[in-house]
KEZA-203215 format. One record per atom (N, C-alpha, C): chain; atom name; x, y, z. Coordinates in Angstrom, 1 decimal. Each point is the difference from the previous one (the first is absolute). Layout:
<sites>
+-------+------+--------+--------+--------+
: chain : atom :     xx :     yy :     zz :
+-------+------+--------+--------+--------+
:     A :   CA :      X :      Y :      Z :
...
+-------+------+--------+--------+--------+
</sites>
This chain:
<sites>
+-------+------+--------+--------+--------+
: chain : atom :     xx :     yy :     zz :
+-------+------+--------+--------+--------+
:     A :    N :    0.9 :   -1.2 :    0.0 :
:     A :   CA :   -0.9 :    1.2 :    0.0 :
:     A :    C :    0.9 :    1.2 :    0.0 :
:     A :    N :    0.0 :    0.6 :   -1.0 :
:     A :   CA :    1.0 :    1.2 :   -0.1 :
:     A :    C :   -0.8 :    1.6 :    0.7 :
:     A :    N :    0.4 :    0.8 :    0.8 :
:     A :   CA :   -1.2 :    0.8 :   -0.1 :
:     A :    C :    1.1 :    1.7 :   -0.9 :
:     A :    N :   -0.8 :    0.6 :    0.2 :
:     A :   CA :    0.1 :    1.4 :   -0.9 :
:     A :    C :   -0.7 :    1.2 :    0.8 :
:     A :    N :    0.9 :    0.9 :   -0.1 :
:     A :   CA :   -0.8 :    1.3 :    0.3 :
:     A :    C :   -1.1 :    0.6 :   -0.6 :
:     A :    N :   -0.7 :    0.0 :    0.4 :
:     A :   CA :   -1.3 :    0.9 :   -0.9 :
:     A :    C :   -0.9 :    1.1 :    0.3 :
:     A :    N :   -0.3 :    1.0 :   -1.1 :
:     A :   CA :   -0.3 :    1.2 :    0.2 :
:     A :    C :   -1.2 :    0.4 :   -0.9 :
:     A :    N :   -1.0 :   -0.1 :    0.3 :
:     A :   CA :   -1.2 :    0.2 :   -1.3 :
:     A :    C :   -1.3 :    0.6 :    0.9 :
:     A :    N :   -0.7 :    0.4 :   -1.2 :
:     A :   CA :   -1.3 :    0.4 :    0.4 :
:     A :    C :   -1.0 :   -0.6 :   -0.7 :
:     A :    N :   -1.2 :   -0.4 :    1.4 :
:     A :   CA :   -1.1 :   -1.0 :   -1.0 :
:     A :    C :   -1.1 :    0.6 :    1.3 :
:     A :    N :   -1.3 :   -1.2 :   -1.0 :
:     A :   CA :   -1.6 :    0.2 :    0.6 :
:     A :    C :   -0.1 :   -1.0 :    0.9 :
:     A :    N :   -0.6 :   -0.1 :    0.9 :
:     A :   CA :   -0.6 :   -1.1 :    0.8 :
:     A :    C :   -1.1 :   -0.5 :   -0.6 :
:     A :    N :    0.2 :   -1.3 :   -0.5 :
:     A :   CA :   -1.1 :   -0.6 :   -0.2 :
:     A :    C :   -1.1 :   -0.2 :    1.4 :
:     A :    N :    0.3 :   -0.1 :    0.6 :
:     A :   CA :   -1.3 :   -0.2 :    0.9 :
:     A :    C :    0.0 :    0.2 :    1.5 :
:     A :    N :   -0.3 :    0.4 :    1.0 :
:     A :   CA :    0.5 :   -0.1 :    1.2 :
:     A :    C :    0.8 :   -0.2 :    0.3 :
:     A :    N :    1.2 :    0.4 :    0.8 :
:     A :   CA :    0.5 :   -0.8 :    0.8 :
:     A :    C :   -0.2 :   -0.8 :    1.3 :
:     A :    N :    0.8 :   -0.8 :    0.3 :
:     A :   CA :   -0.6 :   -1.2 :    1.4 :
:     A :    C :    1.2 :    0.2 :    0.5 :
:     A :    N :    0.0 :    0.2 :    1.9 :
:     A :   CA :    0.6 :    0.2 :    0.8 :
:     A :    C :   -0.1 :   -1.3 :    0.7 :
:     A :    N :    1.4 :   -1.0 :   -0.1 :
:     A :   CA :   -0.3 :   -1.2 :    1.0 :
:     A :    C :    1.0 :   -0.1 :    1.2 :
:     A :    N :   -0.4 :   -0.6 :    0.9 :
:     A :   CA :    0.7 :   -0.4 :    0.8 :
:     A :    C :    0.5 :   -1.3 :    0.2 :
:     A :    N :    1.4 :    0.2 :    0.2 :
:     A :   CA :    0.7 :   -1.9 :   -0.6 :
:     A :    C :    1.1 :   -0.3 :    0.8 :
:     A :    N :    0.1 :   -1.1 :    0.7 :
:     A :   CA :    0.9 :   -0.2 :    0.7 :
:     A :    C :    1.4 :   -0.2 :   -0.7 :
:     A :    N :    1.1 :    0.7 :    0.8 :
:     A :   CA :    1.3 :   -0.1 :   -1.0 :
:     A :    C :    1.3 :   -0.6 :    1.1 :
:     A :    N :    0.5 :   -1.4 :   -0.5 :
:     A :   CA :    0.9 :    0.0 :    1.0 :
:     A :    C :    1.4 :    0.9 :    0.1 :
:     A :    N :    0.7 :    0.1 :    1.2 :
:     A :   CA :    1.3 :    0.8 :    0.2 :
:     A :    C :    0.5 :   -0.6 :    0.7 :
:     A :    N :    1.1 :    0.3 :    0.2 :
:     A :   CA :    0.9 :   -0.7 :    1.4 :
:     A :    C :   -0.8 :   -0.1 :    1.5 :
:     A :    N :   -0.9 :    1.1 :    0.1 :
:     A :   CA :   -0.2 :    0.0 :    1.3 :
:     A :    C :   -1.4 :   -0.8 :    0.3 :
:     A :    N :   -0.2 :   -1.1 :   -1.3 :
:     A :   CA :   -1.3 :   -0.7 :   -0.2 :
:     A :    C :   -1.1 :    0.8 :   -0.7 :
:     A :    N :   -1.0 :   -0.4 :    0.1 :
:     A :   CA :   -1.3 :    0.9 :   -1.2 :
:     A :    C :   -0.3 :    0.6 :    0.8 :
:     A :    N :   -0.2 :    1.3 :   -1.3 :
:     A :   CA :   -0.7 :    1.3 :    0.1 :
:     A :    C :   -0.9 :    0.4 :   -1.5 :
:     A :    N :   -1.2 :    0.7 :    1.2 :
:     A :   CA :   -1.1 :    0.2 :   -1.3 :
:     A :    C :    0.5 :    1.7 :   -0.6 :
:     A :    N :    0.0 :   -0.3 :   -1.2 :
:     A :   CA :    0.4 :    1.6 :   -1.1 :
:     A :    C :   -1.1 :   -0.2 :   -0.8 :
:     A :    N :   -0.4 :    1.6 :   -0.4 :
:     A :   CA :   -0.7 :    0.4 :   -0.9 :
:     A :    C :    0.5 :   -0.2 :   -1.2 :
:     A :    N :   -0.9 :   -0.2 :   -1.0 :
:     A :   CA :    0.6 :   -0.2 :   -1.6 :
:     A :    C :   -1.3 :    0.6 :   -0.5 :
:     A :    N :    0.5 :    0.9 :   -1.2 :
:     A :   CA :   -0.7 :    0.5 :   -0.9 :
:     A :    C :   -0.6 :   -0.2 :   -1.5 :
:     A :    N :   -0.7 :   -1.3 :   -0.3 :
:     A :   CA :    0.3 :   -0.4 :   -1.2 :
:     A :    C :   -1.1 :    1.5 :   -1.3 :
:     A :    N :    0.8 :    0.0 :   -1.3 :
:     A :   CA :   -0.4 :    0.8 :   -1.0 :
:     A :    C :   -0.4 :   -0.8 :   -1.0 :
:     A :    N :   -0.8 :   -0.1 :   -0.8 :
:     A :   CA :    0.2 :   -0.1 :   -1.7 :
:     A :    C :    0.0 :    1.1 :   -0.9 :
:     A :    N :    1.4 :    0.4 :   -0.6 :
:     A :   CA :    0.7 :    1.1 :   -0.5 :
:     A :    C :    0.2 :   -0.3 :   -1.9 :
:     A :    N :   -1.0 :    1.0 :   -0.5 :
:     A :   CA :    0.4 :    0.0 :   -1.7 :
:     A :    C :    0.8 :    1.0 :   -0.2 :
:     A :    N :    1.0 :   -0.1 :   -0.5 :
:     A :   CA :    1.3 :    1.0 :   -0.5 :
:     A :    C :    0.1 :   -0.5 :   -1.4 :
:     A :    N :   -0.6 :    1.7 :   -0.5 :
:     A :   CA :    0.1 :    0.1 :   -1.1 :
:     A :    C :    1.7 :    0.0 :   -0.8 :
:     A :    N :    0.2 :   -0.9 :   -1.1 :
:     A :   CA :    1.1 :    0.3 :   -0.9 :
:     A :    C :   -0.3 :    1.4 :   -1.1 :
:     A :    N :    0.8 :    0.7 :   -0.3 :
:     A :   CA :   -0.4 :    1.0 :   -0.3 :
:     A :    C :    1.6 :    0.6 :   -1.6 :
:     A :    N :   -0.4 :    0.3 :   -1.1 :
:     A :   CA :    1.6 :    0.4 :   -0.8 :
:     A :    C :   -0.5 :    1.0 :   -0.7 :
:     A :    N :    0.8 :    0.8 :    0.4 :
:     A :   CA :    0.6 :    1.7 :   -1.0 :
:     A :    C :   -0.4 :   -0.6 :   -1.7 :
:     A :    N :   -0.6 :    1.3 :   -0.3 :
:     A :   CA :   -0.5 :   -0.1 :   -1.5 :
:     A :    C :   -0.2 :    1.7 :   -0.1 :
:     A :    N :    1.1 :    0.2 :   -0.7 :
:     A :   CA :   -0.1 :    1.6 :    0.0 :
:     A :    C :    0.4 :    1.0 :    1.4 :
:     A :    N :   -1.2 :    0.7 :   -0.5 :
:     A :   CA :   -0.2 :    0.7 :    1.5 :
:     A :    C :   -1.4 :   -0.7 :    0.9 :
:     A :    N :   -0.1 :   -1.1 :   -0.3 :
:     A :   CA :   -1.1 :   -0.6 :    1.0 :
:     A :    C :    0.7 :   -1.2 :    0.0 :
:     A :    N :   -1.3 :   -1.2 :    1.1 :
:     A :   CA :    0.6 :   -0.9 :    0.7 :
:     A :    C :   -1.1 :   -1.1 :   -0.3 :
:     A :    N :    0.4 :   -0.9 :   -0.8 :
:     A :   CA :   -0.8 :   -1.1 :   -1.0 :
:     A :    C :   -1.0 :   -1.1 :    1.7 :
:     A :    N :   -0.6 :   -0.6 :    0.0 :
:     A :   CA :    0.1 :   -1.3 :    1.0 :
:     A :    C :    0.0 :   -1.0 :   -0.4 :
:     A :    N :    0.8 :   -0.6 :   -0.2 :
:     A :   CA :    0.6 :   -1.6 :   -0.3 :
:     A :    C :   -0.3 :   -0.9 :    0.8 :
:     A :    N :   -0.2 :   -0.3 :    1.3 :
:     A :   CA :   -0.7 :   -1.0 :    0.6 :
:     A :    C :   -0.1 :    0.6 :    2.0 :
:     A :    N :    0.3 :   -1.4 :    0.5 :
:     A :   CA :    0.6 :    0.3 :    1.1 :
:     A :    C :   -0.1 :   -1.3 :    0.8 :
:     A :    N :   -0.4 :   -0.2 :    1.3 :
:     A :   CA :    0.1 :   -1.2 :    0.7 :
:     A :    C :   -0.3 :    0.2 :    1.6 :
:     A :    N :   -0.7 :   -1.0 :    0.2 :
:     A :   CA :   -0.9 :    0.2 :    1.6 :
:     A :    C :    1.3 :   -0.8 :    0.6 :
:     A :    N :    0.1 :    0.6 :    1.2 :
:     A :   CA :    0.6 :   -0.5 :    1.2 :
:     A :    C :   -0.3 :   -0.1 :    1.1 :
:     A :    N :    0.6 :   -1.0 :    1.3 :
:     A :   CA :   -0.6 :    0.1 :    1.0 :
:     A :    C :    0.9 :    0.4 :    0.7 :
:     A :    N :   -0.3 :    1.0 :    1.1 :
:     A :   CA :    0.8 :    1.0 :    0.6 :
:     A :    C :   -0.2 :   -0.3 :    1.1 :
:     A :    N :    1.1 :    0.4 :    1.2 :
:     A :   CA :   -0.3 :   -0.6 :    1.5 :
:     A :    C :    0.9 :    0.9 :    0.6 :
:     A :    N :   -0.9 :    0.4 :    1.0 :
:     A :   CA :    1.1 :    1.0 :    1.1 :
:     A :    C :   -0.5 :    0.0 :    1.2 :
:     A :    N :    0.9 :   -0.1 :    0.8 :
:     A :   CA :    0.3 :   -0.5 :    1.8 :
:     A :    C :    0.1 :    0.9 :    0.6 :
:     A :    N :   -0.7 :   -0.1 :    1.4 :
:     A :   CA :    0.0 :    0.4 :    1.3 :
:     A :    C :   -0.9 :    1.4 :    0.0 :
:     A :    N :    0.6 :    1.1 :    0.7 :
:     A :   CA :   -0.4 :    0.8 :    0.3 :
:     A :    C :   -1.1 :    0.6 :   -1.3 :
:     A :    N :    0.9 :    0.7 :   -1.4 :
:     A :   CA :   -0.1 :    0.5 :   -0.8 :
:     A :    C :   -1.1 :   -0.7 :   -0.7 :
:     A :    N :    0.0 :   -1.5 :    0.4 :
:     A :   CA :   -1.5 :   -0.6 :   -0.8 :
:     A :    C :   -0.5 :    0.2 :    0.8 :
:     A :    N :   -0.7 :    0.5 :    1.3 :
:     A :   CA :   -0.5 :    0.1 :    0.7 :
:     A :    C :   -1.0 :    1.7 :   -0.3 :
:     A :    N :    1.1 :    1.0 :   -0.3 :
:     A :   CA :   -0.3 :    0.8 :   -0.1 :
:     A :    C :   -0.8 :    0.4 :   -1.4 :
:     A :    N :    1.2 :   -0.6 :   -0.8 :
:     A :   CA :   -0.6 :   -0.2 :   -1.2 :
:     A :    C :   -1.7 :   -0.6 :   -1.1 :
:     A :    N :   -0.6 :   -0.7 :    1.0 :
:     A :   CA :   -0.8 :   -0.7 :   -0.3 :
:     A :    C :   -1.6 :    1.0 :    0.3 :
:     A :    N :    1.0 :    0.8 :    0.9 :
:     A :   CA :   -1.9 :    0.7 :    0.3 :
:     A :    C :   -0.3 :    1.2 :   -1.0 :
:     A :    N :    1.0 :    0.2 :   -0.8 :
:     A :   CA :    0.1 :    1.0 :   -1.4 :
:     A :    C :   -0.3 :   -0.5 :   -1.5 :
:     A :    N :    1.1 :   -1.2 :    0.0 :
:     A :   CA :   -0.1 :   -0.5 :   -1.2 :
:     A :    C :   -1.5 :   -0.7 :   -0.1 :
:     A :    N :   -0.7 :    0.3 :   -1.4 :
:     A :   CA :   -1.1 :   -0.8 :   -0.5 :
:     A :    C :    0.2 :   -0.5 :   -1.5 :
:     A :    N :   -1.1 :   -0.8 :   -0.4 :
:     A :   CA :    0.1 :   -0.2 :   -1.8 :
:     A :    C :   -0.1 :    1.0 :   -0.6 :
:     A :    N :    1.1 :   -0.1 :   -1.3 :
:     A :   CA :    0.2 :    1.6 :   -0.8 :
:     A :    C :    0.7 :    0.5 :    0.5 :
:     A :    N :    0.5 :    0.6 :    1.2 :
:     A :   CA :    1.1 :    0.7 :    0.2 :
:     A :    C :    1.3 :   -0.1 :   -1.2 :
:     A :    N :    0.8 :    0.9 :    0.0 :
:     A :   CA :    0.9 :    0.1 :   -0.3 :
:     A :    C :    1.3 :    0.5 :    0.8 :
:     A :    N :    1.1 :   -1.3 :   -0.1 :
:     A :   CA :    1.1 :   -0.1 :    0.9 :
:     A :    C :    1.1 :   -0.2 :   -0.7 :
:     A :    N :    1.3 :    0.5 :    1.0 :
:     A :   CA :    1.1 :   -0.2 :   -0.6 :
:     A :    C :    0.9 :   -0.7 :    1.1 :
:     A :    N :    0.5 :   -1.2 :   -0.5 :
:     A :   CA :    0.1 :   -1.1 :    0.6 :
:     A :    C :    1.6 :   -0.5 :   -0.3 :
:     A :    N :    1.0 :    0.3 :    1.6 :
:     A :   CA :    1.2 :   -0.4 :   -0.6 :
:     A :    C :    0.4 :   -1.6 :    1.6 :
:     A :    N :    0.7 :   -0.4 :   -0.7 :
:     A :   CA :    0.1 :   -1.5 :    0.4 :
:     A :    C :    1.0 :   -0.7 :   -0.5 :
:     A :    N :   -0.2 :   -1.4 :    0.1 :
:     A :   CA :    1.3 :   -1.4 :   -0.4 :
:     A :    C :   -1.3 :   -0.5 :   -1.0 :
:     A :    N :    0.4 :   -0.5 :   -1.1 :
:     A :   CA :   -0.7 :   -0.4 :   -1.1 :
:     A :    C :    0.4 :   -1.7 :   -0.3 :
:     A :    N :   -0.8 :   -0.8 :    0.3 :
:     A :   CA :    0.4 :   -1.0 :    0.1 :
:     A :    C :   -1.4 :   -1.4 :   -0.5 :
:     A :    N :    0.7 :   -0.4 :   -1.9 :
:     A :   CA :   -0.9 :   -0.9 :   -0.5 :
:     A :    C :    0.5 :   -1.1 :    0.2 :
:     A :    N :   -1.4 :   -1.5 :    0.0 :
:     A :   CA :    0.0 :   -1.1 :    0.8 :
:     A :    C :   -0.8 :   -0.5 :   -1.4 :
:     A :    N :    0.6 :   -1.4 :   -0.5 :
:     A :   CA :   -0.5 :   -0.9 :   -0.7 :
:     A :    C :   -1.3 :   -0.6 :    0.5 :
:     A :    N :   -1.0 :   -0.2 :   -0.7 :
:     A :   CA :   -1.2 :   -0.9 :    0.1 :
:     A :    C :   -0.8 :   -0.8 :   -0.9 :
:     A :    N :   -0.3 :   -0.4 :    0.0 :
:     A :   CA :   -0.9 :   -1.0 :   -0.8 :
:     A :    C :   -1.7 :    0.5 :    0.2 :
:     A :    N :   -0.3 :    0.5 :   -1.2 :
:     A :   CA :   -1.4 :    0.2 :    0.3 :
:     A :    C :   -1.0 :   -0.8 :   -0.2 :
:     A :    N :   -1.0 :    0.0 :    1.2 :
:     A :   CA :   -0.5 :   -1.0 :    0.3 :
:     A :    C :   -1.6 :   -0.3 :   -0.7 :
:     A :    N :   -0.8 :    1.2 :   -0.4 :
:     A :   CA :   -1.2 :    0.5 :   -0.7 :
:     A :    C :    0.2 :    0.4 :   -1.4 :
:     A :    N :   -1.1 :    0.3 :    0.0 :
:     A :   CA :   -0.5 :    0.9 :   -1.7 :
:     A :    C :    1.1 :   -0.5 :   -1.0 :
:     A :    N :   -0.3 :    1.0 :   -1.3 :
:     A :   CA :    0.4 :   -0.3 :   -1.3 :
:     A :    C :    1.8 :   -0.5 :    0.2 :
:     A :    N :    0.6 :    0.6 :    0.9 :
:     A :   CA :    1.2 :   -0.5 :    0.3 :
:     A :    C :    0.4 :   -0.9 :    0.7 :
:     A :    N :   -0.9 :   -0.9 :    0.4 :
:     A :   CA :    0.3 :   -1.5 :    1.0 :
:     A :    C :    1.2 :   -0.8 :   -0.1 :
:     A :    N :    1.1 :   -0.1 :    0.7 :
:     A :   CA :    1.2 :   -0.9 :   -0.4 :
:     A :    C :    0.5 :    0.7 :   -0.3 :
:     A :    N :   -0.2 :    1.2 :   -0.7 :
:     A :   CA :    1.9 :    1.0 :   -0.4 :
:     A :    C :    0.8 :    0.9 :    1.1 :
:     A :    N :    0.9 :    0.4 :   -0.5 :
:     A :   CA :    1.1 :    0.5 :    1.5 :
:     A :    C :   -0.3 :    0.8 :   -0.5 :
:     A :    N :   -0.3 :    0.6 :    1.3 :
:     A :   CA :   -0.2 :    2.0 :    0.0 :
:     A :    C :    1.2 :    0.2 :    0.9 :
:     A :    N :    0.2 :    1.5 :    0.1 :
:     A :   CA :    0.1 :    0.7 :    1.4 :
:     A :    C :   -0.3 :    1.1 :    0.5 :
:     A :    N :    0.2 :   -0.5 :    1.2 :
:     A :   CA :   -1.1 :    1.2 :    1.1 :
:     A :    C :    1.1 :    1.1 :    0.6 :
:     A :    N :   -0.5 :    1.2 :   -0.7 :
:     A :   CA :    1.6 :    1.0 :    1.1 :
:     A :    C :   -1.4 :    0.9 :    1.5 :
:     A :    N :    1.4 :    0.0 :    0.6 :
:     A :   CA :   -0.2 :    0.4 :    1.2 :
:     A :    C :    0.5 :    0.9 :    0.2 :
:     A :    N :   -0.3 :    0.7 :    1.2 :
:     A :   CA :    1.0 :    1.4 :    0.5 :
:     A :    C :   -0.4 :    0.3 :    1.5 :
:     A :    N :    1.2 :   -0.4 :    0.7 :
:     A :   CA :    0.0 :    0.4 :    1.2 :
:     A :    C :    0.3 :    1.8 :    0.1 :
:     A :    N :   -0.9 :    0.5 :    0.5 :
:     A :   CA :    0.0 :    1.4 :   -0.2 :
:     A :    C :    0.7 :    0.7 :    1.5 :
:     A :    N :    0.9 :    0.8 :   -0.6 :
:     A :   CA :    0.5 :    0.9 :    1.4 :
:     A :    C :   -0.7 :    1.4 :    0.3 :
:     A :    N :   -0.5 :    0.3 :   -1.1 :
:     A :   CA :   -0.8 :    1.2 :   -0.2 :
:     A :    C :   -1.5 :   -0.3 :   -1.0 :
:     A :    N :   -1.0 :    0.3 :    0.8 :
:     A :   CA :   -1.0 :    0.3 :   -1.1 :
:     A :    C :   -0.5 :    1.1 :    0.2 :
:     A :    N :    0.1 :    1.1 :   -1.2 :
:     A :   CA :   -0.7 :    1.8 :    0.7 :
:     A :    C :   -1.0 :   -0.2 :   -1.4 :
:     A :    N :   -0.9 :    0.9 :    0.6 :
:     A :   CA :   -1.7 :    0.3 :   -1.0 :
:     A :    C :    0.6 :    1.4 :   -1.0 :
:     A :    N :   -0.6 :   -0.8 :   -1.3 :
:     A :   CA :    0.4 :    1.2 :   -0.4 :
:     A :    C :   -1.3 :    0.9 :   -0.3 :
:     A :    N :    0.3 :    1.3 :   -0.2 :
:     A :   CA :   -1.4 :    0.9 :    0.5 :
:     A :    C :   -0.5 :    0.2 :   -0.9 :
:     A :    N :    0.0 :   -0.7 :   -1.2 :
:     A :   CA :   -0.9 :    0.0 :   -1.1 :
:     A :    C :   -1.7 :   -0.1 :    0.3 :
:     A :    N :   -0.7 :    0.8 :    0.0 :
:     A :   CA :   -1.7 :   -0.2 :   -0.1 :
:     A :    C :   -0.4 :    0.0 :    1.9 :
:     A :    N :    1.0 :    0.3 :    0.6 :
:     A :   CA :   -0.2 :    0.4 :    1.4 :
:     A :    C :   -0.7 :    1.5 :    0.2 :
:     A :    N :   -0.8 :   -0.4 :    0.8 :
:     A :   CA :   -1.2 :    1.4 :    0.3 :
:     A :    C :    0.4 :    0.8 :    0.4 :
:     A :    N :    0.4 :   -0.6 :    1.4 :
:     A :   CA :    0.8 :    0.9 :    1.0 :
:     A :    C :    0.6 :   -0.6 :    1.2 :
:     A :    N :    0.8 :    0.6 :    0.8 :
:     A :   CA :    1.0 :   -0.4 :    0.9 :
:     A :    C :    0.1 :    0.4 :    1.2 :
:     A :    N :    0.2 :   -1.0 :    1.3 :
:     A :   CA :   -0.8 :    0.8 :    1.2 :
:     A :    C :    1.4 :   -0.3 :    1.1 :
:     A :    N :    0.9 :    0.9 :    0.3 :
:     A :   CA :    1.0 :   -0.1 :    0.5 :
:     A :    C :   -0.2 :   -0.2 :    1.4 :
:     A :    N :    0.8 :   -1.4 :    1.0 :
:     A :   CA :   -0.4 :    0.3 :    1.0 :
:     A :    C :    0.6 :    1.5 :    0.7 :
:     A :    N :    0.1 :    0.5 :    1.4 :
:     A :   CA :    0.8 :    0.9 :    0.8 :
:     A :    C :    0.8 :   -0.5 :    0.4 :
:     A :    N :    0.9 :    0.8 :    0.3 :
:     A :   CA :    1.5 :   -0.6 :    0.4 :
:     A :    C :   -0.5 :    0.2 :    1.8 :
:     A :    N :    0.5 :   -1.1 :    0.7 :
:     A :   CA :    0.2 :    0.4 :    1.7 :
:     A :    C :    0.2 :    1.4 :    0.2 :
:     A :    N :   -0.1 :    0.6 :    1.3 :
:     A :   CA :    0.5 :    0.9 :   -0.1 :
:     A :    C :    1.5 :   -0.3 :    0.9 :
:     A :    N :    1.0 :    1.2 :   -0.1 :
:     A :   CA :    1.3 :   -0.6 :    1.1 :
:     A :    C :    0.2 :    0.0 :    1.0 :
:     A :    N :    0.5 :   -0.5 :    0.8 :
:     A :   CA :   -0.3 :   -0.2 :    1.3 :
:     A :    C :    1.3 :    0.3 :    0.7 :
:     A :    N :    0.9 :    0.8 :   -0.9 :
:     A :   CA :    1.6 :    0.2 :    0.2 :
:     A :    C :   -0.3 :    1.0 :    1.0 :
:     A :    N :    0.1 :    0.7 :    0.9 :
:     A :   CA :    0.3 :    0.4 :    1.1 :
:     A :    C :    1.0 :    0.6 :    0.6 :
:     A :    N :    0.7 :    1.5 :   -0.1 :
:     A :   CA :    1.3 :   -0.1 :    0.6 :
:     A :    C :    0.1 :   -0.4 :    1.4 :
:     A :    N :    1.1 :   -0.5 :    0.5 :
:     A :   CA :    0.0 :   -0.5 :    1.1 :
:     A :    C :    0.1 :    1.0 :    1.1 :
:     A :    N :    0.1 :    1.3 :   -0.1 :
:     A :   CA :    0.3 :    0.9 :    1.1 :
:     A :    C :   -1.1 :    1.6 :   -0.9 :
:     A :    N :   -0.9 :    0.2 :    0.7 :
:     A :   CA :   -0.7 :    0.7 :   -0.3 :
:     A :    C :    1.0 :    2.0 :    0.0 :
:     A :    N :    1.1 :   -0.7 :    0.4 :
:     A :   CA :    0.6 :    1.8 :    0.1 :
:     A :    C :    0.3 :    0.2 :   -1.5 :
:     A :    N :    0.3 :   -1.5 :   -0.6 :
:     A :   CA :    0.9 :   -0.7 :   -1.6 :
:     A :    C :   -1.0 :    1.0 :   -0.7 :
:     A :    N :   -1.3 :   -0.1 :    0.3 :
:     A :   CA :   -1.2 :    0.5 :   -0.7 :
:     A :    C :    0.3 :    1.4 :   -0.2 :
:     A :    N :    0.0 :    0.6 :    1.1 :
:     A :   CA :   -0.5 :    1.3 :    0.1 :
:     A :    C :    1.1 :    1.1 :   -0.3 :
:     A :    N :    1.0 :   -0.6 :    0.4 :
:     A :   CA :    1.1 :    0.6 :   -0.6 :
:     A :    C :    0.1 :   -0.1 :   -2.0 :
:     A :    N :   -0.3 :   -1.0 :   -0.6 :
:     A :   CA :   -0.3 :    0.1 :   -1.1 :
:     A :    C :   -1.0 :    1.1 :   -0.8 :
:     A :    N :   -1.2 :   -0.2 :    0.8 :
:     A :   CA :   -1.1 :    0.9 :   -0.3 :
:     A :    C :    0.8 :    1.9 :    0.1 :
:     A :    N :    0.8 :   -0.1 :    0.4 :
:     A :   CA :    1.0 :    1.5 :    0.9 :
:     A :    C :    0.9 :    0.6 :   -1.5 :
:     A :    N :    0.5 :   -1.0 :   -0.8 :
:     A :   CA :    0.6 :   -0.1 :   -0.5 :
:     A :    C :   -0.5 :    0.5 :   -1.8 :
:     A :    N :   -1.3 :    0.0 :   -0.1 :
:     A :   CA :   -1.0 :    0.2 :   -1.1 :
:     A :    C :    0.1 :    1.6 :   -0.4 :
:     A :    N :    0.2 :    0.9 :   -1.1 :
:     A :   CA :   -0.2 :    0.9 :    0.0 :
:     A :    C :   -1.6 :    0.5 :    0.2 :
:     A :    N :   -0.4 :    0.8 :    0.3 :
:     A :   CA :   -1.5 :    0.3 :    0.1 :
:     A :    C :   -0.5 :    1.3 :   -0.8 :
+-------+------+--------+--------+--------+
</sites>
């Protein structure tokens, strides 16, 4: 299994599904979030000054822990995302339809980044930042600064 860096933009075919799956480590199993996608990334070639579409190819995308976590309550079908990861195709034998018995393959992409891209987005609802809680330690620290202000 060779994998590859990869860097592209595609549609979500359809929901994504947030699972939770036991994964072993040294310190025995632990349950991690996984984010599974079905990803069409269009192929795309220069013709002029425009850009022809020549095909493209669905992929399945997966991304771990926190970021799938986060990620899941945004992403929907149709979105448009740009998706960089390890790119990594796996031989199979298809087992249905018009192609029963022939080797396909299935590429995959473990994603380290998936960001939305803002194509056909309404609008955008920023949370607030905390406020700081930084404190000088000696209230003279304060006031002496305030002294220091032209007025």
């Amino acid at each position: 299994m060779k994998k590859n860096i990869f860097v592209d933009e595609g549609n979500l075919g359809a929901d994504p599904m947030l699972k939770i799956v036991p994964v072993k480590t040294p310190n025995g199993v632990e349950q991690r979030s996984v984010l599974e996608l079905q990803v069409r990334f269009d192929v795309s070639k220069k013709k002029g000054n425009s850009y022809e579409d020549i095909g493209g190819f669905w992929a399945k995308v997966e991304q771990w822990g926190k970021r799938a976590e986060f990620n899941h309550a945004f992403l929907k079908k149709g979105c448009r995302v740009l998706v960089v990861g390890k790119l990594s195709q796996h031989p199979y034998i298809v087992q249905k339809g018009e192609r029963q018995g022939q080797a396909a393959t299935a590429t995959e992409i473990e994603a380290s980044n998936i960001a939305l891209v803002l194509l056909g987005v309404e609008a955008i609802t920023f949370q607030e930042k905390s406020p700081r809680t930084d404190e000088p330690a000696d209230d003279d620290e304060a006031d002496s600064f305030d002294d220091d202000l032209p007025i």
